[in-house]
Biopython code that builds the backbone (N, CA, C, O; Angstrom):
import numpy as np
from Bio.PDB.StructureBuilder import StructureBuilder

atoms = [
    (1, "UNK", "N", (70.831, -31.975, 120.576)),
    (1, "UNK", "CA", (71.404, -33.196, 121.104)),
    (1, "UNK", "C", (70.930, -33.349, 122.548)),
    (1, "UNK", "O", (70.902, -32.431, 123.369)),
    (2, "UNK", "N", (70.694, -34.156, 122.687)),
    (2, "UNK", "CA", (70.115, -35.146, 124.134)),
    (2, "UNK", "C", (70.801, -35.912, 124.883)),
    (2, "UNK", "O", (71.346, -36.846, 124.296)),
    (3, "UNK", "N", (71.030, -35.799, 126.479)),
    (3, "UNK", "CA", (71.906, -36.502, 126.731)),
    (3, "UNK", "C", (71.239, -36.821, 127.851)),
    (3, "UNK", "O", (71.000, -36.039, 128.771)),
    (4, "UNK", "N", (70.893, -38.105, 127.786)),
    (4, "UNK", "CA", (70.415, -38.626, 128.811)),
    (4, "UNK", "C", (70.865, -39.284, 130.024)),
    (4, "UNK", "O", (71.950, -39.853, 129.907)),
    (5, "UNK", "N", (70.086, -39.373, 131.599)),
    (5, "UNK", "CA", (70.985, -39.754, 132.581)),
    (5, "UNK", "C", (71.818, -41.072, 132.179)),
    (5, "UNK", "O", (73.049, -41.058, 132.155)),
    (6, "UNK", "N", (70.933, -42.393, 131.816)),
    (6, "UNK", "CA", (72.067, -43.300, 131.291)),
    (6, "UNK", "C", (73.107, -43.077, 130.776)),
    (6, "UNK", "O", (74.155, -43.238, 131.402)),
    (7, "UNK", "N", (73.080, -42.571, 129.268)),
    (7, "UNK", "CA", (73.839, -42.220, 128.424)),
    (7, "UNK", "C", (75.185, -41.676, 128.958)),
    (7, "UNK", "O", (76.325, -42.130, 128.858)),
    (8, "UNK", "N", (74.585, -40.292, 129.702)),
    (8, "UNK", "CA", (75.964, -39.670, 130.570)),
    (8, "UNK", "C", (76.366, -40.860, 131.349)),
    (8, "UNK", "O", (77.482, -41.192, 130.950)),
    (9, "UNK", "N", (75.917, -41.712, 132.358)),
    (9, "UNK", "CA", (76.459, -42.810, 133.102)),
    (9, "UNK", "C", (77.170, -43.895, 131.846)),
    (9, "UNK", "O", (78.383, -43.692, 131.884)),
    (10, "UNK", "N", (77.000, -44.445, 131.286)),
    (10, "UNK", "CA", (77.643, -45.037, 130.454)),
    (10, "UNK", "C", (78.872, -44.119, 129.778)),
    (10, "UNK", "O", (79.958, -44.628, 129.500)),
    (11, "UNK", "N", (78.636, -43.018, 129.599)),
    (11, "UNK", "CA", (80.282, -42.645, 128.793)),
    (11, "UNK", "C", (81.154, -42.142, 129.971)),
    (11, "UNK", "O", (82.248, -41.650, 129.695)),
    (12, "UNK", "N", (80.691, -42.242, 131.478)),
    (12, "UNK", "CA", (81.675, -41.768, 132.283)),
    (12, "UNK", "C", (81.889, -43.092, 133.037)),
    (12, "UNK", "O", (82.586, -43.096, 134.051)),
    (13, "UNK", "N", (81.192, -44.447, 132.479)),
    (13, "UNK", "CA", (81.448, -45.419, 133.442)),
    (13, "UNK", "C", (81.111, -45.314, 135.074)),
    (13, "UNK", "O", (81.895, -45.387, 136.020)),
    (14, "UNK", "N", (79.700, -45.121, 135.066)),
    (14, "UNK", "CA", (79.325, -45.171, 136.403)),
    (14, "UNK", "C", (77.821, -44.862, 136.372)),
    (14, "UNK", "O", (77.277, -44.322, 135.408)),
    (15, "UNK", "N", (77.171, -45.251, 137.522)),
    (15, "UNK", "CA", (75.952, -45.825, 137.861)),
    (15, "UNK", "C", (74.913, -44.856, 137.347)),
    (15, "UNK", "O", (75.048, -43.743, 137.854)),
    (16, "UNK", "N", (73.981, -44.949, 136.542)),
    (16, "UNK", "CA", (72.533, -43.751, 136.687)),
    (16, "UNK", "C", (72.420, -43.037, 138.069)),
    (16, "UNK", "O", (72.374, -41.816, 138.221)),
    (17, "UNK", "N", (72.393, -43.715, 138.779)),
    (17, "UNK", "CA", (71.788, -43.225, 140.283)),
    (17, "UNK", "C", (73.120, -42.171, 140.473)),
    (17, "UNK", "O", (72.857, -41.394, 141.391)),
    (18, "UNK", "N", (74.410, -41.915, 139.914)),
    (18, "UNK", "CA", (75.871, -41.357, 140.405)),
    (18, "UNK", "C", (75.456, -40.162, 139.787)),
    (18, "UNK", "O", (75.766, -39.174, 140.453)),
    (19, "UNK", "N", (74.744, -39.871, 138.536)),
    (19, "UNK", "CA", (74.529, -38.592, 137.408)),
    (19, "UNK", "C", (73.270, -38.189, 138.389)),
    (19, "UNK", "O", (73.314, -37.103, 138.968)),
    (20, "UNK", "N", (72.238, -38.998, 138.556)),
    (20, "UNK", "CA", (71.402, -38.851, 139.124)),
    (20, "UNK", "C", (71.069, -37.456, 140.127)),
    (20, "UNK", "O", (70.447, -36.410, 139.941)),
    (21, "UNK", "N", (72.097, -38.244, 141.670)),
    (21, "UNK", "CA", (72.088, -37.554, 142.472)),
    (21, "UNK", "C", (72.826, -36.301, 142.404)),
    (21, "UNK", "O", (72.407, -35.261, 142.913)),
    (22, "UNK", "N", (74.136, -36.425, 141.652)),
    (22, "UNK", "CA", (75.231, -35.481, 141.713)),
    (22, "UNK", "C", (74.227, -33.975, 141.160)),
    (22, "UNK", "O", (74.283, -32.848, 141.651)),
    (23, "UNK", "N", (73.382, -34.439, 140.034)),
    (23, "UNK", "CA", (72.679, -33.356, 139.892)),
    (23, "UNK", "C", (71.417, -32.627, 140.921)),
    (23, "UNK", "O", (71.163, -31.433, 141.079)),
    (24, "UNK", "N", (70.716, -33.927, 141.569)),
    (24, "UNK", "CA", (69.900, -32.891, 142.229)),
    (24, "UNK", "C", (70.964, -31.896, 143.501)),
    (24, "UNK", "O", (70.622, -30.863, 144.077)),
    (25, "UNK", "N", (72.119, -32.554, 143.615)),
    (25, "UNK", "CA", (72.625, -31.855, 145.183)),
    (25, "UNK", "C", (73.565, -30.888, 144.121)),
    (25, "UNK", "O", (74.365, -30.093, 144.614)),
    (26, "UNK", "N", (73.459, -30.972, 143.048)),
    (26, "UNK", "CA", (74.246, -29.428, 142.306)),
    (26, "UNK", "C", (75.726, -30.008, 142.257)),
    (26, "UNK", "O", (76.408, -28.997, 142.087)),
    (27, "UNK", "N", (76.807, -31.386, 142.329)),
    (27, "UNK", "CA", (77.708, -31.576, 142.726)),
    (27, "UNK", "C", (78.826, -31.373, 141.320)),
    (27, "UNK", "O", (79.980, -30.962, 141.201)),
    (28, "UNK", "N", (77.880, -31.852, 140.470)),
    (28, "UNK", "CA", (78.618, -32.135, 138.822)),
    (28, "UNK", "C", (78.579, -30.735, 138.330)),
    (28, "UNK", "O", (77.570, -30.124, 137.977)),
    (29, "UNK", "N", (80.356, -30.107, 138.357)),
    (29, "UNK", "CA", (80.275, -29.041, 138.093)),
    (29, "UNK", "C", (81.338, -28.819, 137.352)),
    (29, "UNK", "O", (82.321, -29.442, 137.753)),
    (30, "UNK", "N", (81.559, -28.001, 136.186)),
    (30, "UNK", "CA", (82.690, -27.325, 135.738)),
    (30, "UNK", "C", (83.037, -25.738, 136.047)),
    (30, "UNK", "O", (82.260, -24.783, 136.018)),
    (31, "UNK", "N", (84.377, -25.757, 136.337)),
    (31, "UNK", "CA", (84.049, -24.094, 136.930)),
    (31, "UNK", "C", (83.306, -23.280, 137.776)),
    (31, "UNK", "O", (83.169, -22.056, 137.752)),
    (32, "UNK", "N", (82.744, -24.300, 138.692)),
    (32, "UNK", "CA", (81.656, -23.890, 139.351)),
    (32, "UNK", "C", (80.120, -23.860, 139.026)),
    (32, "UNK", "O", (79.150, -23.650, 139.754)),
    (33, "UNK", "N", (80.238, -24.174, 137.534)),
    (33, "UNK", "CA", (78.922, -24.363, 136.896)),
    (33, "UNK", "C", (78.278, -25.630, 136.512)),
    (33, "UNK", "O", (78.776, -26.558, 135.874)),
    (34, "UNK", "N", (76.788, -25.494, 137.127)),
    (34, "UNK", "CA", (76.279, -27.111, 137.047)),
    (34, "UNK", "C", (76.364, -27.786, 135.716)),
    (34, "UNK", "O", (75.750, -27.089, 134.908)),
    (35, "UNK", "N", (76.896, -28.911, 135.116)),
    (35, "UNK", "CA", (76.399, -29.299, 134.277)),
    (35, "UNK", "C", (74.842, -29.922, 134.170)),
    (35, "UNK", "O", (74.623, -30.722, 133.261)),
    (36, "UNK", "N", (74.124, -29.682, 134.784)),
    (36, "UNK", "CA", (72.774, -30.131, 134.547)),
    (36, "UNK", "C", (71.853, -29.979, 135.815)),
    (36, "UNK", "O", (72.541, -29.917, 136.834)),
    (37, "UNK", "N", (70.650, -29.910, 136.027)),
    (37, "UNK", "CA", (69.467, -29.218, 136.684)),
    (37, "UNK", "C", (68.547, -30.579, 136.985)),
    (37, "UNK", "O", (68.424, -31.555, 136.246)),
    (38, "UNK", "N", (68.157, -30.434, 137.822)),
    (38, "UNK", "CA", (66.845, -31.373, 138.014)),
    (38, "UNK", "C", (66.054, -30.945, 139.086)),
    (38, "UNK", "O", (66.390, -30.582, 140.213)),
    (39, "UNK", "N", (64.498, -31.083, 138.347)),
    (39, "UNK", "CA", (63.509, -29.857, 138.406)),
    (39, "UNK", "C", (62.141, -30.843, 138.994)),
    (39, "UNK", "O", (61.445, -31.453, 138.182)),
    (40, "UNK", "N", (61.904, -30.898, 140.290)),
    (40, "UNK", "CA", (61.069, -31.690, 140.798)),
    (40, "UNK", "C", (59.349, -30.555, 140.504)),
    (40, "UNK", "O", (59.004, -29.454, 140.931)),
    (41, "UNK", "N", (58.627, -31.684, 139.487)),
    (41, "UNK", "CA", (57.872, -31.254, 138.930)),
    (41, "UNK", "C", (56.358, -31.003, 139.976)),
    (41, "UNK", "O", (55.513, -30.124, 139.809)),
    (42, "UNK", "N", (56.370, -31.856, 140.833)),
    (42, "UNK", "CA", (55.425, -31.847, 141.975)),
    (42, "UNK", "C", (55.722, -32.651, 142.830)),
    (42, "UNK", "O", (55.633, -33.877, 142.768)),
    (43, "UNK", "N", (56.158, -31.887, 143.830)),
    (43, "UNK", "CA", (56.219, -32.177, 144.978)),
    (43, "UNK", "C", (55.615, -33.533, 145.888)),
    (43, "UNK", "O", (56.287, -34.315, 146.560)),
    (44, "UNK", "N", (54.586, -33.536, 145.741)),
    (44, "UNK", "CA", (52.968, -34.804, 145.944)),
    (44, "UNK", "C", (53.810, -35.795, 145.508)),
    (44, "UNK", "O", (54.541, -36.421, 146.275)),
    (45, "UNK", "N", (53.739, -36.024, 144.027)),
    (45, "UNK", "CA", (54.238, -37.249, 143.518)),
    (45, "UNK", "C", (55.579, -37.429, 142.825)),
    (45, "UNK", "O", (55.794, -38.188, 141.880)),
    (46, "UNK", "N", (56.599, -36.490, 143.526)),
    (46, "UNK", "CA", (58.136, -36.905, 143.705)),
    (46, "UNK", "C", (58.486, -37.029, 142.469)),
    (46, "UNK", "O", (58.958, -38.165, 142.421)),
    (47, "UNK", "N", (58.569, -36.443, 141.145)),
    (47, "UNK", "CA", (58.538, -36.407, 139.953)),
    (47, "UNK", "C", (59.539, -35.729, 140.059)),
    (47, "UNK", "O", (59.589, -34.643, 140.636)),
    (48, "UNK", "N", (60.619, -36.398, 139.412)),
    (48, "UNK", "CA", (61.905, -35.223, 139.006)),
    (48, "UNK", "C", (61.950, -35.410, 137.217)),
    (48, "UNK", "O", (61.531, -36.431, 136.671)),
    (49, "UNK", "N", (62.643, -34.014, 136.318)),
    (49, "UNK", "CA", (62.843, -33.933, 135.527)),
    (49, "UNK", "C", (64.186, -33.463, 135.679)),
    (49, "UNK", "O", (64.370, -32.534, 136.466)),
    (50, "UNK", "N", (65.543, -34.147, 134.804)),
    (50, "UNK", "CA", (66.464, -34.073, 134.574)),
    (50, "UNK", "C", (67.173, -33.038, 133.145)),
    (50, "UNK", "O", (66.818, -33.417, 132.029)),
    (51, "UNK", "N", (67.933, -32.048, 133.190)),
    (51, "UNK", "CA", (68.022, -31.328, 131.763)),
    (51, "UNK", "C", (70.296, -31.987, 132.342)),
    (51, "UNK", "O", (70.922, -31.901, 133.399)),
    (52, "UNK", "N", (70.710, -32.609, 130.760)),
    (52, "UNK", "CA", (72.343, -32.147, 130.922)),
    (52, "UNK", "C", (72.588, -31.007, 129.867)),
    (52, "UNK", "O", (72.178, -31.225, 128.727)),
    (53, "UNK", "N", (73.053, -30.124, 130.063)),
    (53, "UNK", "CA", (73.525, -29.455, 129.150)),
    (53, "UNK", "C", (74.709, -30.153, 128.758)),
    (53, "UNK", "O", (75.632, -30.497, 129.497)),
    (54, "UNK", "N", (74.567, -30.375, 127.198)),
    (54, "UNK", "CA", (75.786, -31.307, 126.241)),
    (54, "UNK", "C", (77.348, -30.681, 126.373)),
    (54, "UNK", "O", (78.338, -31.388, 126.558)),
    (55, "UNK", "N", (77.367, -29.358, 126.255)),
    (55, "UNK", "CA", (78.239, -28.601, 125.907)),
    (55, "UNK", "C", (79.387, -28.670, 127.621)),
    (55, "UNK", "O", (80.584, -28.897, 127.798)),
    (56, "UNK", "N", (78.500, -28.417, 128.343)),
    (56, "UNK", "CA", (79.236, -28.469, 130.004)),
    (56, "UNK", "C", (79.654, -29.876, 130.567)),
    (56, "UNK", "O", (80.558, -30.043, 131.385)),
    (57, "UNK", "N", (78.532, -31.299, 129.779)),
    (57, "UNK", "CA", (79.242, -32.686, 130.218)),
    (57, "UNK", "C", (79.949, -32.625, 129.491)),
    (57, "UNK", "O", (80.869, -33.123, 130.139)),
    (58, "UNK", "N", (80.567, -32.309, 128.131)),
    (58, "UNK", "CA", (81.545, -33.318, 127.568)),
    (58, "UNK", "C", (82.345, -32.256, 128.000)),
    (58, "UNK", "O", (83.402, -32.594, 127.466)),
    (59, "UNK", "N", (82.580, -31.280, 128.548)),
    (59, "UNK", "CA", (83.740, -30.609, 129.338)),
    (59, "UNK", "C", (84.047, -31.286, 130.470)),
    (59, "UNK", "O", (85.222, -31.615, 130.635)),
    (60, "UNK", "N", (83.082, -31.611, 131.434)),
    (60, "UNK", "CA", (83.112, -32.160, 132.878)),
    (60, "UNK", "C", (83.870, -33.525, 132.833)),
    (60, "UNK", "O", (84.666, -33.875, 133.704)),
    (61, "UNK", "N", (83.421, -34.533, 131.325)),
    (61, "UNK", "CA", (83.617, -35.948, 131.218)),
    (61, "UNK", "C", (85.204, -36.051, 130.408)),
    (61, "UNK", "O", (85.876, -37.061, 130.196)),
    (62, "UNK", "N", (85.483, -34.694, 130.079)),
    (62, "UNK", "CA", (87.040, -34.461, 129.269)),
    (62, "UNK", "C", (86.729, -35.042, 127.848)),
    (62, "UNK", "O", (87.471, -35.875, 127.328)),
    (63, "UNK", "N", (85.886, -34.687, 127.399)),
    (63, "UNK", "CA", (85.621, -35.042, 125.650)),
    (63, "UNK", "C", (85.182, -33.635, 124.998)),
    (63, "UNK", "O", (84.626, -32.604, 125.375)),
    (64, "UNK", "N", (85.857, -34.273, 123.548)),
    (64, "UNK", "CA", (84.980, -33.169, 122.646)),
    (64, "UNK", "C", (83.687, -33.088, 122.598)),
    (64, "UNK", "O", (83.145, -33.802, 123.442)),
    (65, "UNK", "N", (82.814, -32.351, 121.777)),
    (65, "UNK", "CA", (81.155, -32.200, 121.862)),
    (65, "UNK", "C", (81.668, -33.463, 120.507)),
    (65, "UNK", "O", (80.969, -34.474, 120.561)),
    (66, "UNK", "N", (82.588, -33.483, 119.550)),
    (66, "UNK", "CA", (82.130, -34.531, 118.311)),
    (66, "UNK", "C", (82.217, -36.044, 119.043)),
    (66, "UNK", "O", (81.407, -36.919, 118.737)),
    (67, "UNK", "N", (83.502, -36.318, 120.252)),
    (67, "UNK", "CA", (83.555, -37.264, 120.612)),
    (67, "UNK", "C", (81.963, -37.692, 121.268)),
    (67, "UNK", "O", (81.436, -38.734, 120.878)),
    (68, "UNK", "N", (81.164, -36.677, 122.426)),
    (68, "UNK", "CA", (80.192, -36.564, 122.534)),
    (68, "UNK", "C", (79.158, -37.626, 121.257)),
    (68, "UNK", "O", (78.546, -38.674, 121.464)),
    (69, "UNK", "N", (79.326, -36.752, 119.853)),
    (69, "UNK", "CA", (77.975, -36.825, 119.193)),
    (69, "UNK", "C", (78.265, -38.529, 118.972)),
    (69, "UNK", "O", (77.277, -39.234, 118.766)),
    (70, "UNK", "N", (79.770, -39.231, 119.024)),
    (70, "UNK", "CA", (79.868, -40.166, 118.635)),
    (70, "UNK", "C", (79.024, -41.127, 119.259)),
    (70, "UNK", "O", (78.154, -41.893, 118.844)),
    (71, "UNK", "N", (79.772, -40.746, 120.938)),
    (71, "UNK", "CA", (79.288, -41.521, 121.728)),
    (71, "UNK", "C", (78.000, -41.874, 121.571)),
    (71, "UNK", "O", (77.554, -42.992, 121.312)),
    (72, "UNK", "N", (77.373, -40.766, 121.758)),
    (72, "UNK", "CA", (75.537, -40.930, 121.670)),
    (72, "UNK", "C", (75.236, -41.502, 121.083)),
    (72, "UNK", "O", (74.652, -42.465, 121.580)),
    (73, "UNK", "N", (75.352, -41.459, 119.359)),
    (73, "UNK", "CA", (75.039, -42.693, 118.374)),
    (73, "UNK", "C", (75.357, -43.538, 118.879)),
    (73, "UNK", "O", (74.469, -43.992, 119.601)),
    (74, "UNK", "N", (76.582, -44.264, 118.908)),
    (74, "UNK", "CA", (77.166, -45.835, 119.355)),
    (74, "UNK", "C", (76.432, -46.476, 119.962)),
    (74, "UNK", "O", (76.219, -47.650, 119.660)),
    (75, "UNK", "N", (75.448, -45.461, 121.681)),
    (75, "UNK", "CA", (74.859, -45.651, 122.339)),
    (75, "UNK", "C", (73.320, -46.410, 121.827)),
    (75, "UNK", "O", (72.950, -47.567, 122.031)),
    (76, "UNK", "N", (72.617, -45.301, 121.104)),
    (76, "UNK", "CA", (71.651, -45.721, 120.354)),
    (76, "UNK", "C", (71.215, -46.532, 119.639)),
    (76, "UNK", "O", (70.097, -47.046, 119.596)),
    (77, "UNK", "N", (72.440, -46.729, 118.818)),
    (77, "UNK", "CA", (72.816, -48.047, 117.916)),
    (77, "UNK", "C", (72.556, -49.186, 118.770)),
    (77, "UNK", "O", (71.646, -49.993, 118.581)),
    (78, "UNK", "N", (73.493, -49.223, 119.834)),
    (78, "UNK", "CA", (73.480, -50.701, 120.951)),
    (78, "UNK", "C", (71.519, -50.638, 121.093)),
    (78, "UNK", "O", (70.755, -51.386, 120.484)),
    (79, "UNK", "N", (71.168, -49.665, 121.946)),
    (79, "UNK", "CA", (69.757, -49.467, 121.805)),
    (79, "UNK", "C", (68.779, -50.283, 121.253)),
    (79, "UNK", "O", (68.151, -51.157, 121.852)),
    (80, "UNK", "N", (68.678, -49.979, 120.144)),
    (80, "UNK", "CA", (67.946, -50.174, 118.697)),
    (80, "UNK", "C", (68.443, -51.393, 118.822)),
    (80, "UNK", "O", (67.433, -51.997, 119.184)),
    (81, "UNK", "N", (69.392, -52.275, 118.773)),
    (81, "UNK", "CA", (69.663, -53.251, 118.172)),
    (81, "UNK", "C", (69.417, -54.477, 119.404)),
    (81, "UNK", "O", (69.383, -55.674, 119.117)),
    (82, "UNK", "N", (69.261, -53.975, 120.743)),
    (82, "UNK", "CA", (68.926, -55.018, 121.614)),
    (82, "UNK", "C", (67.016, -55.002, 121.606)),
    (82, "UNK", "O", (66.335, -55.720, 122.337)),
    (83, "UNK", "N", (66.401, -53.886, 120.477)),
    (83, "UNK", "CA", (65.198, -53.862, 120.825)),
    (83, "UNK", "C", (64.448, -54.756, 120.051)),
    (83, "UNK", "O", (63.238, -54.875, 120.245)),
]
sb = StructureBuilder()
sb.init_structure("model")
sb.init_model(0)
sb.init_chain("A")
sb.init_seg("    ")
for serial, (resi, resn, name, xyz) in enumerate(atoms, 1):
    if name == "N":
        sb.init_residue(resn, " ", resi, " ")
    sb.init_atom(name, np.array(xyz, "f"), 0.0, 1.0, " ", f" {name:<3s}", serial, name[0])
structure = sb.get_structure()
């Protein structure tokens, strides 16, 4: 399962740029532990790669991992269907 920066911004109601940053400055945390990493791929050309671990957002966002799998579909669905 995949959880992408939108995706997480849409099921917590708040901006891409809010998942965004919270991850590069390490802020989005449960227990002290990041829910997710972002891994600036070269330096030169400012390339970041984003990982959420599924299991630590839907702890952080107060959902189950099934409420999780829902969400994601629902998401996709909207997706697909505006494409």
């Amino acid at each position: 399962m995949k959880v992408t920066l939108r995706d997480a911004a849409c099921i917590v109601q708040k901006n891409y740029q809010f998942i965004r940053i919270g991850l590069q400055r390490g802020l989005l945390t449960v227990g002290g532990e990041p829910i997710g990493v972002a891994i600036v791929k070269t330096p030169t050309r400012k390339r970041t790669d984003y990982f959420i671990n599924p299991v630590l957002f839907a702890k952080w966002a107060g959902i189950s991992m099934d409420e999780l799998r829902e969400k994601l579909q629902e998401l996709k669905k909207e997706r697909e269907a505006t494409s």
